[in-house]
N, C-alpha and C positions, 0 to 999 in steps of 0.2 A: 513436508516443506511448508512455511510460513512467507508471503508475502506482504513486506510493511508499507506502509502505507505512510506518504511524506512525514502527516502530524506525529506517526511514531517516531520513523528515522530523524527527526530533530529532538525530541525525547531522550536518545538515547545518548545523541553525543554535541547537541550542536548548545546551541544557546541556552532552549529552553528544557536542561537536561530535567530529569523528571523519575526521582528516587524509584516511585510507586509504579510507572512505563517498566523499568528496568526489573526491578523483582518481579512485576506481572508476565514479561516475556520469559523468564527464570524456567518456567514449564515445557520451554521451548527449545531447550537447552542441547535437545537429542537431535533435534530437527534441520537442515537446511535454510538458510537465514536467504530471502531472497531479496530485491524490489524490482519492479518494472520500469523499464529504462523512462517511463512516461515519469515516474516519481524520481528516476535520478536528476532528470531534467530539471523538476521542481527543486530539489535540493540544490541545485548546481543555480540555477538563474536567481538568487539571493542574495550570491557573492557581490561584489562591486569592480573584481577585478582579476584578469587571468591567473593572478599571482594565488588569487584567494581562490579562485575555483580551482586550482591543484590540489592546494592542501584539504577543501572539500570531498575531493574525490579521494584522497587519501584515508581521511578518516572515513568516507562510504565505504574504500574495500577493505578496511581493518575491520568492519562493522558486519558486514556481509561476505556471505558465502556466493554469490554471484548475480547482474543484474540479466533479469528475465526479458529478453528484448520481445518488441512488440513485433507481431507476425500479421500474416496474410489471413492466416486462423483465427487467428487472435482479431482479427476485427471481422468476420464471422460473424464470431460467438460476440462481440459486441453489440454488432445489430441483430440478432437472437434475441439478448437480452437485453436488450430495447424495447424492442417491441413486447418480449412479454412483462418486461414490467409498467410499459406504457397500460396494456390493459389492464394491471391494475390498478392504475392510480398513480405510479409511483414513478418519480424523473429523477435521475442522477447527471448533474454538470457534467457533460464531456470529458473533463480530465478521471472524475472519479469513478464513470462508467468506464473506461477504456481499463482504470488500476484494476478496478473489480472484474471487469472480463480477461484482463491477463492473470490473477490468482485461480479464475474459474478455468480457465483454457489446460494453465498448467496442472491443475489440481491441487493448489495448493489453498489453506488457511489464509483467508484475506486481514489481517491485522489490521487495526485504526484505534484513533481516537474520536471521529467523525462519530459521535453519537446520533446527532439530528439527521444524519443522511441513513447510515449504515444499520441502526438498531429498529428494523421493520422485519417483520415477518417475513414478508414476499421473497426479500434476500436472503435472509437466513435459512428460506426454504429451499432455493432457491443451489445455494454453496454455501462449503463454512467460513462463515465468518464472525473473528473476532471482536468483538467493540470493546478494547477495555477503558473503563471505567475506570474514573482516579477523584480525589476529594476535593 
């Protein structure tokens, strides 16, 4: 299972569609397509208007295979992973620590385009996660 991460899921179908996003998830083709309701949220509050958050959420469930809601677990393993990456060094914004502890919870591939947050050791060590990388 793969779960994308907001800056992908606009990559894929929204504005800021992204040739190089789209062939790189390509590998992922066998996999369960997910996001955590915390990132549908972010896709969704962009819109200007009920009319347009429909059709956002339309093209989310053409896009995915299902949204991973956030649990009682699932905020856990957030403050888990809080604190150990607090000892090292390392702080993730609330929105992208809760995404990243929902791919962790689920077991799933954490997908991003978040280079400057997500491409550390500590996390990679940590779960897998994707950073990809584009030109």
């Amino acid at each position: 299972m793969i779960v994308l991460d907001n800056d992908i899921l606009v990559k894929l179908g929204g504005t800021d569609y992204d040739e190089e996003v789209v062939s790189h998830l390509q590998r992922y083709s066998h996999e369960e397509w997910t996001v955590p309701s915390i990132v549908a949220f972010e896709f969704y509050k962009s819109c200007d208007s009920r009319a347009e958050i429909r059709r956002a959420r339309q093209r989310l469930t053409s896009a995915i295979d299902r949204i991973v809601d956030f649990t009682h677990d699932t905020a856990v393993e957030a403050a888990y992973l809080d604190e150990l990456l607090s000892a090292q060094g390392v702080s993730l914004a609330p929105a992208d620590l809760l995404n990243f502890a929902t791919a962790y919870e689920a077991g799933g591939t954490f997908v991003t385009h978040n280079k400057n947050d997500f491409d550390r050791a500590p996390l990679r060590e940590m779960a897998e996660v994707d950073v990809v990388l584009t030109s």
